[in-house]
C-alpha positions as CSV (number, residue, x, y, z in Angstrom):
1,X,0.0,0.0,0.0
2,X,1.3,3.4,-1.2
3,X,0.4,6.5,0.6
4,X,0.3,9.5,-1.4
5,X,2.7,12.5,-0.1
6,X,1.0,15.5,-1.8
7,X,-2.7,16.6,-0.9
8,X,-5.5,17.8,-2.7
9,X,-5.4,21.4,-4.0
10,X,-8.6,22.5,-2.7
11,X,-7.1,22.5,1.0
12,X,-4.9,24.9,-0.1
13,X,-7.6,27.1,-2.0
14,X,-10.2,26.9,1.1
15,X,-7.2,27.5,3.4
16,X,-5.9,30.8,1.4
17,X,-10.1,31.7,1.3
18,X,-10.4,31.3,4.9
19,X,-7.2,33.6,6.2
20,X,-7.6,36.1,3.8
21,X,-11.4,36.2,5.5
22,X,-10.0,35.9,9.0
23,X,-7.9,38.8,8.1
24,X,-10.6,41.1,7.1
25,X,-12.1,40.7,9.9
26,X,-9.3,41.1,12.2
27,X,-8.8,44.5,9.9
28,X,-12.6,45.5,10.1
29,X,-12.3,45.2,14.7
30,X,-8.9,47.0,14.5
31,X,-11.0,50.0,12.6
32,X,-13.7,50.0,15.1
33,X,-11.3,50.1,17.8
34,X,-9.6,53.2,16.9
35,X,-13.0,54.5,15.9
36,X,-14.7,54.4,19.2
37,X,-11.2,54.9,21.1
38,X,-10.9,58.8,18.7
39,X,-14.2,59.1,19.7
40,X,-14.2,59.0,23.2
41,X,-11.1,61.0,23.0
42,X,-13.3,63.8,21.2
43,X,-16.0,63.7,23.5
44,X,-14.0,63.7,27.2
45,X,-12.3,67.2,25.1
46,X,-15.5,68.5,23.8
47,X,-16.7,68.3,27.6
48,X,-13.9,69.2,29.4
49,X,-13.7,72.0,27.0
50,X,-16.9,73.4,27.7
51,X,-16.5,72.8,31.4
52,X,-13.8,75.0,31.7
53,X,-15.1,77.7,29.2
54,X,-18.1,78.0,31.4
55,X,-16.0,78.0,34.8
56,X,-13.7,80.9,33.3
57,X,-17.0,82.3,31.6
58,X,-18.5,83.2,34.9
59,X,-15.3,84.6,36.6
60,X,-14.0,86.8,33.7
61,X,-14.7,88.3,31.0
62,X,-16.8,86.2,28.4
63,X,-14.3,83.6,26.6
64,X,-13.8,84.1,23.1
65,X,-14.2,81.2,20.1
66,X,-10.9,81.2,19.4
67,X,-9.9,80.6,23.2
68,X,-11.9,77.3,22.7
69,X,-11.1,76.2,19.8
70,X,-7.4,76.6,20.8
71,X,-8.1,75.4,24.3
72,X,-10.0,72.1,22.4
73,X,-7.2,71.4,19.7
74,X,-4.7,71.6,22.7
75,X,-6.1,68.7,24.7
76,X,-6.7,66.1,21.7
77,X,-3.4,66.8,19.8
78,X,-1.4,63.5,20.0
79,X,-4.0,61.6,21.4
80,X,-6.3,60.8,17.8
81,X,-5.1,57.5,16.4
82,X,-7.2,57.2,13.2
83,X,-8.9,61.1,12.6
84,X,-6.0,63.6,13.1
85,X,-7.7,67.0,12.7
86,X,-11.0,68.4,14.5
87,X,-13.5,71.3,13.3
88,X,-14.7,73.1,16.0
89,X,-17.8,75.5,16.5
90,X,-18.5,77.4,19.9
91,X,-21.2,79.5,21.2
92,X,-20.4,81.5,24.3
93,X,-23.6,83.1,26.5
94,X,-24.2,84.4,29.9
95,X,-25.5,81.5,31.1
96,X,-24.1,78.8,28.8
97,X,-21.5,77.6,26.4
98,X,-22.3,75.4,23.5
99,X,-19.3,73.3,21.4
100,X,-19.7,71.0,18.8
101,X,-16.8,69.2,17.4
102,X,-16.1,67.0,14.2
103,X,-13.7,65.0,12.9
104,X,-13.8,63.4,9.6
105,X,-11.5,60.9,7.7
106,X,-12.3,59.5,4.3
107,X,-16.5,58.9,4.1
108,X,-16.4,58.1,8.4
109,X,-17.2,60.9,10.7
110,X,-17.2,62.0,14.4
111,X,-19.3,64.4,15.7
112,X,-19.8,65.1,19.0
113,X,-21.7,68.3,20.5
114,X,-21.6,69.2,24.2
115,X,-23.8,72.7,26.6
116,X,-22.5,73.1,29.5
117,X,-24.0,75.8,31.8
118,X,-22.4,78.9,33.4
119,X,-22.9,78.2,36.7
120,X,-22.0,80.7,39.7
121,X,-21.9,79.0,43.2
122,X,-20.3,81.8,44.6
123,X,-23.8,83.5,44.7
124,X,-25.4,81.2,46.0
125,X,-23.0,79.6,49.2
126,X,-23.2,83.8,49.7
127,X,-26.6,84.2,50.1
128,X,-27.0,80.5,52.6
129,X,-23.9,82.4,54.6
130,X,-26.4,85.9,54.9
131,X,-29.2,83.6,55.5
132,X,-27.9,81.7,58.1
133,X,-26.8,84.7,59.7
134,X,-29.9,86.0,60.6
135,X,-31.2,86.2,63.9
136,X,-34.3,83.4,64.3
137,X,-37.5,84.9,66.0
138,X,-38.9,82.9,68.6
139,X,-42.5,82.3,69.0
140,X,-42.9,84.6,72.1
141,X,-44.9,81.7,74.2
């Protein structure tokens, strides 16, 4: 009995099918993965961003667009895997601040779009401190 040393060619064809599928795949979760990580990355700065625009907002002067934008651009440079540059739109009010970011690479795009209102606790912790400063009037009985 003879036993043949070569094998069939279609192992070969179903094996070279089957990789190159295993690879597109393995390509396809890579892409998500730096998809959602960019994204992530441009929220947390979109909302740290506006966080900090309306802190400064209620303490100074209103902050300007370009103070944003540069403010925003600082804190994702470096940090973008697959998008590398942002767009950035900003709306400054008394009593909010409005951002809204996007990043785009070939036909996939990130958008992400944060408020944050301009809060001023100093008022308020002031007027608990003149409140609880007041005498209390007893009932007389």
């Amino acid at each position: 009995m003879v036993r043949k040393k070569y094998q069939r060619g279609s192992f070969t064809v179903e094996a070279a099918i089957l990789t190159s599928m295993i690879l597109f795949i393995l390509y396809g979760i890579i892409l998500i993965l730096f998809y959602y990580h960019d994204k992530n990355i441009l929220t947390g700065a979109a909302y740290e961003t506006a966080a900090v625009a309306a802190r400064k907002n209620s303490m100074e002067p209103p902050f300007q667009e370009e103070d944003i934008e540069k403010l925003l651009k600082e804190r994702i440079s470096g940090k973008m895997i697959f998008f590398r540059g942002a767009e950035v739109q900003s709306e400054c009010q008394n009593n909010y601040v409005w951002i809204s970011v996007q990043a785009s690479r070939n036909i996939m795009r990130i958008k992400a779009e944060v408020t944050s209102a301009v809060t001023e606790p100093q008022k308020k912790i002031r007027d608990i401190r003149k409140l609880e400063k007041i005498p209390q009037k007893s009932d007389g009985k």
